[in-house]
Phi, psi and omega in degrees: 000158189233153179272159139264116177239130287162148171235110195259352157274234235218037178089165162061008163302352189112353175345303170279009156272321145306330178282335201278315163322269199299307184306337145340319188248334195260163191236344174242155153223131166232145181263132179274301179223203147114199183222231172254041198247324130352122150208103190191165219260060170300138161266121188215138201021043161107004182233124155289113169266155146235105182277163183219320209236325190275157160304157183271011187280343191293350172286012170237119177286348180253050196211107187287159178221123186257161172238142181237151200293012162260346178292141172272108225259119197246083190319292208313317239259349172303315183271328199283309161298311164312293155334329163326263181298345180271309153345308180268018175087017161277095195284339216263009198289352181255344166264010176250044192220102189230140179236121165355125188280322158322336193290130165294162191246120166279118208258149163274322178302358180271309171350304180283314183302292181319306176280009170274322196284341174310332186294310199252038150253341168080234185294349168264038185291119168344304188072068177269229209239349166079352179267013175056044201265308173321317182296306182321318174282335196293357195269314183288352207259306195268047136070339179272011154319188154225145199233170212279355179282336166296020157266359204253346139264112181333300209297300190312297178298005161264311164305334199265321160291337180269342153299329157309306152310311183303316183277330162315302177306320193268348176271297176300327207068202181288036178267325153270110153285124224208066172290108164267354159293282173334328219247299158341281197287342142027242175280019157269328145295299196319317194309304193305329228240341190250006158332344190255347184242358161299140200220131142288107187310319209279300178317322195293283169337305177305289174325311177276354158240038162247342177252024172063041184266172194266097202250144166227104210242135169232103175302137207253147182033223179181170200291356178274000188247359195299122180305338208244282166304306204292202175275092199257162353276040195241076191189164209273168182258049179204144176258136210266344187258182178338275165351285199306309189295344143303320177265319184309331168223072164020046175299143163291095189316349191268346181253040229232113200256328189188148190259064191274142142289127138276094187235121186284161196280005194217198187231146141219184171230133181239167211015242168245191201091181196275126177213087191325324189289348190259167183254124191248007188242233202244291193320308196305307180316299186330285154354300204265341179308281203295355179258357192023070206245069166216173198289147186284296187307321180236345162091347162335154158245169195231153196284164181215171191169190188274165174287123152264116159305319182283006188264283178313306148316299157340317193268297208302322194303316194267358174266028135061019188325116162272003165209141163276177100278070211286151206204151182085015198304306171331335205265277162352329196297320195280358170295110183284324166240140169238131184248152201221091197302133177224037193154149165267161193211103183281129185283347170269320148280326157122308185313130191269161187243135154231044159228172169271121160269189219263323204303064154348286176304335164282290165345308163321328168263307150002096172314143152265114207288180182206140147240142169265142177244160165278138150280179191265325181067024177213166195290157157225346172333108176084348150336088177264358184234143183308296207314336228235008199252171193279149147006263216290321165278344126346288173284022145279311192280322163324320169311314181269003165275315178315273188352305186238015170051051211193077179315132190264084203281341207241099174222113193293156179207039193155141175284354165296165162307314179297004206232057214207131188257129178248123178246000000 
């Protein structure tokens, strides 16, 4: 049966802490989609891994960790992680490493291209990650990717980069910089090195939920980043919710044991668009101190602001959750008031939206309705029994299972593994 953990705002929630928890127990760990554009931090005995591409599962040595054929697949940055993580002493991490023969291939030529296109769009720029996971889908979208089983006949896999290039070139000029020999002779290593970790997913898969193994599946980015659900167009080129993680490793729907929302007790954002909840001032500053809230992948810092409920209901409706996890509570103690968004409010009528609409520039003009909380003021840090958090956090978390129709199974209270309220 498979577990799901899902990122229901805008990234960056704490994913890999919970997936790093539950993998414990699982014998697959899988990535559906995104690429290494993906981030986050486990702490597991005293050591920080950082994933980008790979599952977090690998820090469990009995636990195979698959990448699935919805991933946009970045060869380098693959070996470049491994090494890594073999480096801090994960020896076992390469034979527990299996990747889709399906997955498209992130190219250093999308790389370039992402930041030109980033160019023109000038002041409307996206903000992606510059790793070129957008060219990638659009290659897989316009049928003219490349997909990792083709990297394994040269000739065919060459004609094909170089036709690609070819079309890139005649759109940019010398404005792309671009080897594409080099971008070659690559993956004429890579043809040696990567034979061992190719896999066909849709069997692999088919088998491990026909013998009932214990799948932990972790969702890349979150649903506001969703190509479909998100904040469009200011949102990743992939779909990050429940959908993606279906078609990107063939899950069976029926074998499906439980749906986690990952939710910080707050909001942030990394790059651009719209996020009604934030705070430009001093509490939103506070936030990014004490939540040390800037990106694994890119070091970015990230806007910050209050939890919006209506973001959270909205990611449940189309991610269907049976449990949250709120995660950062601790980031919050030093708060005399907390504010919590529960409605849009159109300022020219008065009327409140308690849904996220599709209208962006409308929203944009939406007042954001608020409820205040007393904060709590006091450490919750390492707090492990619900019965043992102050009051006033307690009746934070209530809110947000009332609210959003939705139980609250999790509640982080620290960046250690240990430091997770099991409710």
């Amino acid at each position: 049966m498979a577990t799901i953990i899902l990122g229901s705002q805008w990234g960056d929630e704490g994913k890999g802490k919970l997936s790093d928890i539950l993998c414990q127990k699982a014998r697959v760990c899988a990535r559906a989609a995104g690429g290494h554009n993906a981030g986050h931090s486990v702490v597991a005995n005293g050591v920080s891994y950082d994933f980008h591409l790979l599952p977090s599962g690998l820090v469990n040595p009995n636990c195979t960790n698959l990448i699935g054929s919805g991933v946009v697949f970045n060869v380098q940055a693959f070996f470049k992680e491994l090494a890594a993580l073999e480096a801090k002493g994960l020896s076992h991490a390469r034979k527990n490493l299996l990747v889709s023969d399906r997955a498209q291939v992130n190219l250093e030529l999308h790389a370039r291209v992402d930041g030109l296109e980033e160019k023109e769009l000038a002041g409307k720029k996206i903000g992606t990650t510059g790793r070129g996971i957008g060219p990638s889908y659009a290659n897989k979208a316009g049928r003219n990717g490349i997909r990792i089983h083709e990297i394994f006949d040269q000739e065919h896999f060459e004609a094909k980069l170089r036709k690609l290039a070819a079309g890139y070139k005649k759109r940019f000029g010398d404005l792309l910089e671009y080897d594409i020999e080099e971008e070659i002779a690559r993956f004429r290593e890579y043809r040696k090195q990567l034979p061992e970790f190719v896999v066909d997913a849709v069997s692999y898969m088919q088998a491990a939920q026909a013998s009932g193994t214990d799948i932990l599946i972790e969702g890349a980015n979150a649903l506001m980043l969703d190509i479909d659900y998100g904040t469009y167009p200011f949102v990743t080129s992939s779909n990050t919710g429940l959908g993606g993680v279906i078609t990107g490793l063939a899950v069976n729907p029926r074998k499906i044991k439980e749906i986690i929302g990952v939710a910080k007790a707050y909001t942030t954002r990394v790059g651009e668009g719209i996020f009604k909840s934030e705070d430009i001032g001093e509490d939103g500053q506070k936030l990014q101190e004490i939540g040390r809230e800037w990106g694994v992948s890119t070091g970015r810092k990230r806007r910050c602001g209050w939890l919006d409920l209506v973001v959270l209901k909205y990611s449940a409706a189309v991610n269907y959750y049976t449990a949250w996890n709120l995660t950062k509570l601790d980031v919050l103690d030093t708060f005399k008031t907390l504010k919590v968004a529960v409605a849009y409010k159109d300022p020219e009528t008065g009327k409140e939206l308690d849904y996220f609409p599709a209208d962006l520039n409308y929203l944009e003009k939406c007042e954001v309705v608020y409820k205040e909380f007393e904060g709590w003021q006091s450490a919750t840090t390492a707090v492990k029994k619900f019965e043992d958090l102050p009051a006033q956090a307690q009746a934070y978390v209530k809110f947000v299972e009332e609210f959003t129709g939705v139980p609250v199974k999790w509640i982080g209270t620290g960046p250690a593994r240990d430091d997770m309220i099991y409710l």
